[in-house]
N, C-alpha and C positions, 0 to 999 in steps of 0.2 A: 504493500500500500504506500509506504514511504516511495520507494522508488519512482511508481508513476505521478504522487504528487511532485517529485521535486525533477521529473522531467515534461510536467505539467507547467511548473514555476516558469524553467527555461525558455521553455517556449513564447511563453508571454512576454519574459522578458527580453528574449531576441527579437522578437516584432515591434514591441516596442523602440527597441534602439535602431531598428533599419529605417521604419515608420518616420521617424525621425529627421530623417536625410535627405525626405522629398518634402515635408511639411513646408509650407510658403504659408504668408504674412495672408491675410483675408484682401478679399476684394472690396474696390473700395469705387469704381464707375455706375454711375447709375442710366438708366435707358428713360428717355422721356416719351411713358405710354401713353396713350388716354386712358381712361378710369371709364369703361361701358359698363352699366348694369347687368350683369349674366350670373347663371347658376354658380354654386360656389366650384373650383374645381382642386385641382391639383394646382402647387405653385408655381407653375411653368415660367412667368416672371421672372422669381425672382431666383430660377433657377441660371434664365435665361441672364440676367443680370449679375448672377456670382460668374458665370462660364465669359461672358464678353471678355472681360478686361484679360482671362487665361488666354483665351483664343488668339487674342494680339499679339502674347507673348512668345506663345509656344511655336511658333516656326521660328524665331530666332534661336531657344533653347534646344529646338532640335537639330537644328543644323550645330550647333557649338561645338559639343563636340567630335566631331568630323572636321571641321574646320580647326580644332587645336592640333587634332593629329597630323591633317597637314601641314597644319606651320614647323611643325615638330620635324617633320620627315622632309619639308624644302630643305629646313635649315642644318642635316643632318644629311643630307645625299649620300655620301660613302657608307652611313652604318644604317642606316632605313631605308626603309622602300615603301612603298602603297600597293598591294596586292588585295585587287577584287573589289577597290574598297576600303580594306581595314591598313592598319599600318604593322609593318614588321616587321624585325629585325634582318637586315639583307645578310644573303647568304648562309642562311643557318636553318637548321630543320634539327628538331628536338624530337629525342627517344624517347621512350618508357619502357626500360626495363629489356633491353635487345638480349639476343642472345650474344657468343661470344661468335657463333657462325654467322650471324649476320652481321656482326662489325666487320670480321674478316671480309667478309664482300663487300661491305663499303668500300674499305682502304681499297680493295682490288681495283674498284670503280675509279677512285680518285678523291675519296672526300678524306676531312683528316678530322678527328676526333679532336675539337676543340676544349672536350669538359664534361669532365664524369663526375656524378658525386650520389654519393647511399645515401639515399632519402630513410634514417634509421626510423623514424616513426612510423612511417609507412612500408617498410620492409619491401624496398623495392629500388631502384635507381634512377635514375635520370640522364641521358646524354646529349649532350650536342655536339653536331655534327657540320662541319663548313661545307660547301659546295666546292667541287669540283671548278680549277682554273679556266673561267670562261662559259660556265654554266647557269644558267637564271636557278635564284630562288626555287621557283614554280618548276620549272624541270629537275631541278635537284629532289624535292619532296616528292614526285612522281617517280623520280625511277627507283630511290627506295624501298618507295610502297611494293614495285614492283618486283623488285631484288626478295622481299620478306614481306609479303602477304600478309602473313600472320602477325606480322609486326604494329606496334602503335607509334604512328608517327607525324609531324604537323610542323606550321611555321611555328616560328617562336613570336608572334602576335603580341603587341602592346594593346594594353586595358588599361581604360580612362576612368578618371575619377565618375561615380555616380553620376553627381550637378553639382553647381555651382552654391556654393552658400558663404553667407553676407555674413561681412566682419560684423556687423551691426547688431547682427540677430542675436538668441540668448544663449552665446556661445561664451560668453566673458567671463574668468574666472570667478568661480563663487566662495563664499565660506562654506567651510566645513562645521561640521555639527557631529564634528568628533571621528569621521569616513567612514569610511562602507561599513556595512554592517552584511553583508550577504559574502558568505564564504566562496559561492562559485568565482570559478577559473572563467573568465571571458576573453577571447580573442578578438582581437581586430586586425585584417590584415586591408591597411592604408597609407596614408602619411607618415610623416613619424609624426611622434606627440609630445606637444609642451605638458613634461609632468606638474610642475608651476602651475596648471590650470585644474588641478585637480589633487587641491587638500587633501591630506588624509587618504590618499589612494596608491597604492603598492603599482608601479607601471615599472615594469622587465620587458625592454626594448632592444629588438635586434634590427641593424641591416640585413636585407636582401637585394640590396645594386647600389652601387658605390660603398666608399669606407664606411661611412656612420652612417647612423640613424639622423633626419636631417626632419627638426618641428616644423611640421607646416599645418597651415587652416583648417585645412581640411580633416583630416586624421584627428587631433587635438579637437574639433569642435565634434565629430562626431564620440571620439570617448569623454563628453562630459556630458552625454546621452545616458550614460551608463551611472547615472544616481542610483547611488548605494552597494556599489560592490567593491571589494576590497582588495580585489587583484584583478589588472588587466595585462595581457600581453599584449602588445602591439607590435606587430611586423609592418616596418617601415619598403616596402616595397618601390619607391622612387629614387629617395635619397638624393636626389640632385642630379643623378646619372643620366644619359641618354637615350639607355633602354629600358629606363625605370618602367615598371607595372609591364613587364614580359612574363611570356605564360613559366620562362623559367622560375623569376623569381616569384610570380604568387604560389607556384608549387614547392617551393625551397620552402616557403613559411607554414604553407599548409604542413609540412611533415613537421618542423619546427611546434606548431602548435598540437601536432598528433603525440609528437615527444614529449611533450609538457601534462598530455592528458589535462586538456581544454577542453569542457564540455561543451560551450556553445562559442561561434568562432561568425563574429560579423564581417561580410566583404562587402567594402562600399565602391567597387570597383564594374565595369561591365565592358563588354566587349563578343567579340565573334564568337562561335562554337570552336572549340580545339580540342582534337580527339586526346591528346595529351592530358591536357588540364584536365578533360572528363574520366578520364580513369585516375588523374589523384583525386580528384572530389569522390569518383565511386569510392576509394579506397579509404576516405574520412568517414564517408556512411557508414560503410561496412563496420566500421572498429566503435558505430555507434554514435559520434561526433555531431550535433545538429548543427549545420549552417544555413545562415541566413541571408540572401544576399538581395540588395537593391534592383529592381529591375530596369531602373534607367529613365529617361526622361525623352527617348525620341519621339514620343506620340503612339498614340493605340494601333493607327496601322503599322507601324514598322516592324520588323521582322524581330523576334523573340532576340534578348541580350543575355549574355552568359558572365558570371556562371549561374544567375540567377534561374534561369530556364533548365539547367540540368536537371533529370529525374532525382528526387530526393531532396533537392535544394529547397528552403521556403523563401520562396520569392514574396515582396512585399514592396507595393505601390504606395505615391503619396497620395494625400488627401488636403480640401482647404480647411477650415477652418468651420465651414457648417458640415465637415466631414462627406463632402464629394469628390471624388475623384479629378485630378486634376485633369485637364484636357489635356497638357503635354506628356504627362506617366503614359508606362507601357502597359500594355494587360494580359493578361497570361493566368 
């Protein structure tokens, strides 16, 4: 009985903290109707009235992020590229767990093993592999697949923060009232984090791209989401670097945090489908781990954002203020 209430807790309180990262300020435009005498109905007004002022906003928010990755990858030609769309580390395509026969046939091919490392949490490996002299990205990934069928293998893909949130908002360090009081393990894998912003709270911070953990807004304002617990891990996955938020490093933290035995593990992070990534996220399920991740802000129609859309994942939209669904959230 214990057990399912206190994986009952988690839950709630994983929703609550992803909930959190799309929440936006109320609307505040008003539409000048007439006032006809008619049956009472439904508030379709002032539905119509809370949704206007989103509607304005949300094709600039949905294109933003797309447009930061391209700025990202102009100003970075040599180490990124744009494939399909998404942005990704050039020339590199990432293992999961190869055999030692299908490396040998890589090298045969021409690619050279840039970077092995045991994921111990997850009882499994990780490789990245460079492209062949003279080879695209895109054709490097295909002949692999094709070398080792059986194999798991994908670009190494940057993931972009959730959305955008205001210095302004209630993200400002607060007093403590003595800290958390709730013993779970919480992960975040984001930004790094200003511990400063969060009295009384145990924060054990690792890089995963570049040397250090590097505080920024983002990460820091979403773990001050997390009132009342008294340990968080946060895995700084940008760190300042170039290829910050690749599918490498959010899986280097995900095992980081599967090591630590973190019960519930926030990604405020989204991007493409990566068969990679999807087999460590399976491999967090598996071992029991709840994650919760943001599903993104490009709009209802746009195509499902990862890793939130993974099987198992609980994906969690935002809402305004009289608790509607925002026009630019995704849905799934």
């Amino acid at each position: 009985m214990m057990r399912v209430m206190e994986s009952s807790r988690l839950r709630r309180l994983a929703a609550v903290l992803a909930l959190g990262l799309a929440a936006t300020a109320p609307a505040s435009a008003q539409l000048p109707l007439p006032q006809p005498q008619l049956p009472t109905l439904p508030d379709v007004v002032g539905q119509a009235r809370d949704t206007l002022p989103e509607v304005t906003r949300a094709a600039p928010l949905n294109d933003l992020r797309k447009l930061r990755l391209r700025d990202l990858v102009r100003a970075n030609p040599r180490t990124l590229e744009i494939e399909r769309g998404q942005a990704i580390v050039r020339h590199e395509v990432v293992a999961v767990a190869p055999t030692e026969e299908a490396l040998a046939a890589a090298r045969r091919a021409g690619y050279t093993l840039s970077a092995r490392e045991r994921l111990n949490g997850l009882d499994t490996s990780i490789v990245t592999l460079s492209a062949p002299q003279g080879v695209s990205t895109r054709r490097a990934l295909a002949r692999l697949r094709e070398l080792d069928p059986a194999g798991i293998y994908d670009f190494n893909h940057l993931y972009s923060e959730s959305g955008p949130i205001s210095g302004s908002g209630p993200f400002a360090p607060k007093e403590s009232a003595g800290g958390g009081s709730n013993g779970a393990r919480i992960g975040l894998i984001d930004s790094g984090v200003d511990a400063r912003a969060l009295p009384g709270v145990r924060v054990e911070q690792r890089a995963f791209a570049g040397a250090d953990a590097t505080p920024a807004l983002h990460g820091t304002a979403v773990a001050s989401l997390m009132d009342g617990i008294a340990h968080i891990y946060a895995a700084d996955v940008y760190g300042g670097a170039t290829t910050g938020g690749s599918a490498t490093a959010i899986a280097r933290a995900f095992a980081w945090m599967a090591q630590e035995r973190v019960g519930v593990v926030n990604v405020s992070l989204v991007g493409p489908p990566n068969q990679a990534l999807q087999a460590i996220v399976a491999g967090m399920i598996a071992r029991g781990i709840l994650i919760v991740a943001a599903v993104g802000n490009d709009g209802p129609a746009a195509p499902p954002l990862y890793p939130a859309s993974y099987p198992g994942v609980v994906g969690v939209t935002g809402v305004n203020a009289r608790e509607r669904v925002l026009v630019e959230a995704a849905r799934g």
